[in-house]
C-alpha positions as CSV (number, residue, x, y, z in Angstrom):
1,X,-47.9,-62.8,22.2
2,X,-47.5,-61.0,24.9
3,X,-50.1,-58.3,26.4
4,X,-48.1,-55.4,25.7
5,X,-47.9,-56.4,21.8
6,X,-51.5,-57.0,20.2
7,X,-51.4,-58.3,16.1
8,X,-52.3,-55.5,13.5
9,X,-56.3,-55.2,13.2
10,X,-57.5,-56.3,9.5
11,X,-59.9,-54.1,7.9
12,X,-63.3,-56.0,8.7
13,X,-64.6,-55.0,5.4
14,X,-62.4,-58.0,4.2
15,X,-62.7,-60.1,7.1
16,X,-66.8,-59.8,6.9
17,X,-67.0,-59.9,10.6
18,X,-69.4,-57.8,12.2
19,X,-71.7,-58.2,9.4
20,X,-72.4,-61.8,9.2
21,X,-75.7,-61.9,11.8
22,X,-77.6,-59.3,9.6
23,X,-76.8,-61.5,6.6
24,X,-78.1,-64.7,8.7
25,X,-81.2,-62.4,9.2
26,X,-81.8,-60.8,5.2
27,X,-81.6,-64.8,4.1
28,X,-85.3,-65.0,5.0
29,X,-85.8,-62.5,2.9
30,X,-84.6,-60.3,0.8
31,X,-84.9,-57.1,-1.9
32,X,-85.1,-57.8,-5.6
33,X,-84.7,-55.6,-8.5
34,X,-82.5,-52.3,-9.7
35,X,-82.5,-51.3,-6.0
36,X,-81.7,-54.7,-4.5
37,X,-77.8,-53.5,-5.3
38,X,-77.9,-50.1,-2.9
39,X,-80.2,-52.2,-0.1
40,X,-77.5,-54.5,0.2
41,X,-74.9,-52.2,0.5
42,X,-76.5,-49.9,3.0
43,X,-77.2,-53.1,5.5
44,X,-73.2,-53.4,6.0
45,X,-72.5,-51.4,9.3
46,X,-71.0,-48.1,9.1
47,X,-67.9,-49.1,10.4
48,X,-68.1,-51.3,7.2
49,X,-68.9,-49.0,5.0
50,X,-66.3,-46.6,6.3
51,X,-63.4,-48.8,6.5
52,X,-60.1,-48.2,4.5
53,X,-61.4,-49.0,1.1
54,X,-60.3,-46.9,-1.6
55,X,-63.8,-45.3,-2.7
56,X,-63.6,-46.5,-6.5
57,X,-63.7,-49.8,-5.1
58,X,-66.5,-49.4,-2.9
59,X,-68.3,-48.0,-6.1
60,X,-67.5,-50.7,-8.0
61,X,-69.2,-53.4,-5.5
62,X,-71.9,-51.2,-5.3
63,X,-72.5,-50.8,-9.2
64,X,-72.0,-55.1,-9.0
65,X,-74.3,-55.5,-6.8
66,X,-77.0,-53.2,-8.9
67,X,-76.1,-55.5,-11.7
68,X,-76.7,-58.6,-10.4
69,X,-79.9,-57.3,-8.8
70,X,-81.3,-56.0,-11.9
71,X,-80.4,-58.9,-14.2
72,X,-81.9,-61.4,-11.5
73,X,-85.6,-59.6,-12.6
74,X,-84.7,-60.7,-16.4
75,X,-87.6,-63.1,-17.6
76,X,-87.8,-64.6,-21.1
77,X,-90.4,-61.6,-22.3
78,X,-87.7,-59.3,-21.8
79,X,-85.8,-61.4,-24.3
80,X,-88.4,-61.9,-27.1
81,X,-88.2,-57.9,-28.5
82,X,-84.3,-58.4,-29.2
83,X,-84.8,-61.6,-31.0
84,X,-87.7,-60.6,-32.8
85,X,-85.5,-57.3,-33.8
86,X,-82.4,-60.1,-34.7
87,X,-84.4,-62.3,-36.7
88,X,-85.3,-59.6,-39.1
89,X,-82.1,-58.3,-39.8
90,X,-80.1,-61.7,-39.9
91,X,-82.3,-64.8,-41.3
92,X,-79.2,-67.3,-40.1
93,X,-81.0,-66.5,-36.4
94,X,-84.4,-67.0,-37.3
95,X,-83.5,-69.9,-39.1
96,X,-81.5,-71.4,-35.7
97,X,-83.8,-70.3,-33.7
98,X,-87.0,-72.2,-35.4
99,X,-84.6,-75.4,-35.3
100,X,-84.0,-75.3,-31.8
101,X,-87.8,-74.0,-30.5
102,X,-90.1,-76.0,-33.2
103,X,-88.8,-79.5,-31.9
104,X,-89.1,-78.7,-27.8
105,X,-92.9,-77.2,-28.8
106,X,-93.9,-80.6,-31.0
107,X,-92.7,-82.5,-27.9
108,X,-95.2,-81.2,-25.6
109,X,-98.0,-81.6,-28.4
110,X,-100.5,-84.8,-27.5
111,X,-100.3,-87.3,-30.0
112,X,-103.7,-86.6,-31.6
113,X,-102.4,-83.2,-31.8
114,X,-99.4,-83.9,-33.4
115,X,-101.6,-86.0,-36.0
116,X,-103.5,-83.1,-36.3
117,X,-100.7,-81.0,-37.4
118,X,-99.3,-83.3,-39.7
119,X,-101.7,-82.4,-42.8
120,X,-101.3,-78.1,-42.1
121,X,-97.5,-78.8,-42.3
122,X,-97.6,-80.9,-45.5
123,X,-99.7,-78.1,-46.9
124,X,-97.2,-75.6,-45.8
125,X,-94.4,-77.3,-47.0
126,X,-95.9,-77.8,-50.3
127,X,-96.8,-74.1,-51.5
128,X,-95.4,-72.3,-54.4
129,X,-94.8,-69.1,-53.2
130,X,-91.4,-71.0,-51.7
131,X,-90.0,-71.3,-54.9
132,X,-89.1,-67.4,-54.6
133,X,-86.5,-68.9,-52.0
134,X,-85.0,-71.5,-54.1
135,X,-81.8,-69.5,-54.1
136,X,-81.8,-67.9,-51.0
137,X,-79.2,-69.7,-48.3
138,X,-80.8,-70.3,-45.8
139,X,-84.2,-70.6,-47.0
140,X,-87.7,-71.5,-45.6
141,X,-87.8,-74.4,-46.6
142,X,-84.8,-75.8,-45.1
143,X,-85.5,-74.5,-42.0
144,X,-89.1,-76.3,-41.9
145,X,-87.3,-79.9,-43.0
146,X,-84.6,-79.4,-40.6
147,X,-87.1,-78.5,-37.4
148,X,-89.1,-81.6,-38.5
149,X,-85.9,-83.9,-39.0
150,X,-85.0,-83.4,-35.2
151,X,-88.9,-83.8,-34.0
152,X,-89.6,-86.6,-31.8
153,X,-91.6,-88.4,-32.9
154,X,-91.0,-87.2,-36.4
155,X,-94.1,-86.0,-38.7
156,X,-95.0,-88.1,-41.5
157,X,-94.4,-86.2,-44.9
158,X,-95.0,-88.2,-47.8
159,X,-91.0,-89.1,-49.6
160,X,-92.2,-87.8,-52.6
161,X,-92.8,-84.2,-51.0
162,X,-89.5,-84.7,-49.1
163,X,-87.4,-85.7,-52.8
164,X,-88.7,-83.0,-54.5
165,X,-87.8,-80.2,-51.3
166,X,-84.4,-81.1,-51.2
167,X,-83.5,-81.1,-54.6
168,X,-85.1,-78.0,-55.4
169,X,-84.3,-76.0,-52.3
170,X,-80.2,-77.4,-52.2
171,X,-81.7,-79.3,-48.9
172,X,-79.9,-82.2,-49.6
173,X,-78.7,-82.9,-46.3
174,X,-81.3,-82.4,-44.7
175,X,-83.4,-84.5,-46.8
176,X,-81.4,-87.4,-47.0
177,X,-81.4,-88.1,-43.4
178,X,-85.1,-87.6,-43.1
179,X,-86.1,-89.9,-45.7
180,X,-82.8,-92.7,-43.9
181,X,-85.2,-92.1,-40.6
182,X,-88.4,-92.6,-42.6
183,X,-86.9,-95.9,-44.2
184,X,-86.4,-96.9,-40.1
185,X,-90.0,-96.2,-39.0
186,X,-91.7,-97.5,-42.3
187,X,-89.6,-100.1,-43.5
188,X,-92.4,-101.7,-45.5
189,X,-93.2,-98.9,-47.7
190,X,-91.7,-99.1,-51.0
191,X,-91.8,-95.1,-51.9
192,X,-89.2,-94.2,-49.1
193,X,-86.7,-96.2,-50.8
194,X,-87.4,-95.3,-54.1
195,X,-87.4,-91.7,-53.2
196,X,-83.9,-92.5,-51.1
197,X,-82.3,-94.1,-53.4
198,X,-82.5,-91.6,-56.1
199,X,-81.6,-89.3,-53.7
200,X,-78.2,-91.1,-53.3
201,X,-78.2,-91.4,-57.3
202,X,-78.3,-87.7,-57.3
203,X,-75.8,-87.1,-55.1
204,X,-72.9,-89.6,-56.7
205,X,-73.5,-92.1,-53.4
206,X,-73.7,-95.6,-55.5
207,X,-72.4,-97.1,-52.1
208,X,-74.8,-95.7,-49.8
209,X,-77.6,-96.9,-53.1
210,X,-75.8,-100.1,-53.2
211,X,-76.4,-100.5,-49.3
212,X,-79.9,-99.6,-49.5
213,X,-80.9,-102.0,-52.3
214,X,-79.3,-104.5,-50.4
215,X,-81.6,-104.4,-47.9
216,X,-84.8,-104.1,-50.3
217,X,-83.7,-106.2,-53.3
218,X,-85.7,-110.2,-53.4
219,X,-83.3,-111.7,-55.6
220,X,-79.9,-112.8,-54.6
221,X,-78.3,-112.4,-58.2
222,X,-78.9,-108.6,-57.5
223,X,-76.3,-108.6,-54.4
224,X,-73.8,-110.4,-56.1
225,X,-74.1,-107.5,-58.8
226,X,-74.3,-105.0,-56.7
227,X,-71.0,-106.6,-54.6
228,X,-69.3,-106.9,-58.5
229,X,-70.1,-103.0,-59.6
230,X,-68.5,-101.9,-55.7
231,X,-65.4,-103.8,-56.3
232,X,-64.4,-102.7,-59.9
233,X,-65.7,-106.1,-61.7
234,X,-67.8,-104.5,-64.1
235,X,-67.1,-107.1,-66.7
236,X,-68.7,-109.8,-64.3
237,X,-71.3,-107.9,-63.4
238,X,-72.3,-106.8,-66.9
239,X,-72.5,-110.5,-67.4
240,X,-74.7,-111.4,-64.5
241,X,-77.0,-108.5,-65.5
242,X,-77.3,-109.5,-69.1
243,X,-78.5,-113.3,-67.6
244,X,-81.2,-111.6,-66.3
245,X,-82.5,-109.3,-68.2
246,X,-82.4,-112.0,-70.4
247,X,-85.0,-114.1,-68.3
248,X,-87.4,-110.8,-67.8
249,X,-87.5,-110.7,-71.6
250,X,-87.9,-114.6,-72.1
251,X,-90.8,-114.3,-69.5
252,X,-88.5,-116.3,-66.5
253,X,-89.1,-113.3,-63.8
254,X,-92.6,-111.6,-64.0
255,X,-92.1,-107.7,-63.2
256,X,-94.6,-106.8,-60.3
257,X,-95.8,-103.5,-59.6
258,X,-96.8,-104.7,-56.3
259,X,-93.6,-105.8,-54.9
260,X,-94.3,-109.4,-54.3
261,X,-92.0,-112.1,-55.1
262,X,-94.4,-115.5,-55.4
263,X,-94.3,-117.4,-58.6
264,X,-91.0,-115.8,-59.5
265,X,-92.4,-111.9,-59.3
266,X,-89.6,-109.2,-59.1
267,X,-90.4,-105.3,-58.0
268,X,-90.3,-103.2,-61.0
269,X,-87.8,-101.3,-59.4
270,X,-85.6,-103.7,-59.0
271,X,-85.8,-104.8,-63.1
272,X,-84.6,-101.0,-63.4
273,X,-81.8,-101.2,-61.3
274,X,-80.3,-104.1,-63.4
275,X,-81.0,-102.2,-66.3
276,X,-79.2,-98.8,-65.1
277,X,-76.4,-101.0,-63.5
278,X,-76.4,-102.8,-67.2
279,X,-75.8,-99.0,-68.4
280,X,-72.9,-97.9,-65.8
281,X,-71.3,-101.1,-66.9
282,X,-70.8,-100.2,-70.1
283,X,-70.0,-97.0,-69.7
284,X,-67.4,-98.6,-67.1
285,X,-66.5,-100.9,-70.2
286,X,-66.7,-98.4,-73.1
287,X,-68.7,-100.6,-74.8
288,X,-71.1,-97.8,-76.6
């Protein structure tokens, strides 16, 4: 341009200039807290301060700026009295709030801690005074299972305990997949899959049962029933069934308490099963 026209000067509130070498010299460090806000605005120049800005604007950065100084002081303490105050009135926020802290604290917990912990929590979950909860949604109960069932590594709570919680307290589904992770870690312990699978009975899931005997059952004639039953063929299964009840009453197959399977020893639980599968064939059959 020529010298006789200069370009329009732009407000150097919205340029910044003039003010960027006191910013390069507050980086090292600088004011914290309710007053951090008005500290910060007073270090702009006052030919920054006094530019054409509407003054509702310039109060509106200034009340920002005592915002975000003041909320940069919050610390979780400052958090605790409003979530002890929610968790009284609404028990959905203690109950989320147990689920999400319980598992972070077990984590830091050594491992002979966490053994140490195991029996207090078994106790805990196995007083009466829950049952005053047994229709409350959510309950205590639930909230304990559920903080457990996301733990790593989990607690070990005998499947008994676990059976009884879930059908009493309508902690089903919380139950369920605690005792399908227990089944995992202890696959040689009989009592998680009896407790599982009656579980599943409970529930109407003969597919999910039919899985898990599957996977536990000794004899192969009790996969081909199961396989039968799934697929509708309850007149071939019934058969099948009948053959082998037939040997456990002849004295062929040897119930065992135990589980072992030498010298033709079946579990006892796996003589009921052919006996209740017996029964939901002819109820299949209406053969009463």
């Amino acid at each position: 341009l020529p010298p006789q026209q200069q370009q329009p000067q732009t407000p150097r509130v919205l340029t910044g200039q003039g003010s960027a070498q006191q910013q390069q010299q507050q980086q090292g460090q600088e004011p914290c807290g309710p007053a951090a806000g008005a500290a910060a605005a007073a270090s702009f120049p006052a030919s920054v301060r006094e530019a054409d800005v509407p003054a509702s604007i310039r109060q509106l950065l200034e009340g920002h700026l005592e915002f975000l100084g003041s909320t940069g002081q919050l610390s979780v303490k400052d958090m605790m009295g409003p979530l002890r105050e929610y968790a009284q009135v609404d028990p959905c926020v203690a109950y989320h709030l147990w689920v999400l802290v319980f598992p972070i604290v077990w984590a830091t917990l050594q491992k002979q801690q966490q053994i140490n912990l195991a029996k207090p929590i078994i106790s805990l979950l196995s007083k009466e005074y829950h049952q005053r909860q047994a229709m409350a949604r959510p309950n205590v109960v639930q909230a304990l299972l559920e903080g457990i069932s996301l733990s790593q590594p989990q607690p070990k709570i005998p499947p008994e305990l676990i059976k009884f919680l879930g059908k009493a307290f309508n902690a089903w589904h919380i139950a369920i997949p605690l005792l399908e992770s227990h089944v995992i870690i202890f696959p040689d312990e009989t009592r998680c899959f009896d407790a599982l699978a009656e579980l599943y009975k409970l529930v109407g899931g003969d597919d999910m049962m039919a899985g898990l005997w599957r996977r536990r059952c000794c004899r192969v004639e009790t996969r081909t029933a199961l396989s039968l039953l799934q697929l509708g063929m309850a007149e071939r299964a019934q058969g099948l069934l009948v053959e082998l009840t037939s040997q456990v009453s002849a004295g062929s197959i040897v119930p065992s308490a135990r589980g072992e399977t030498s010298n033709g020893e079946v579990p006892r639980g796996e003589i009921v099963l052919w006996v209740d599968s017996w029964v939901a064939c002819t109820k299949s059959l209406t053969q009463w």
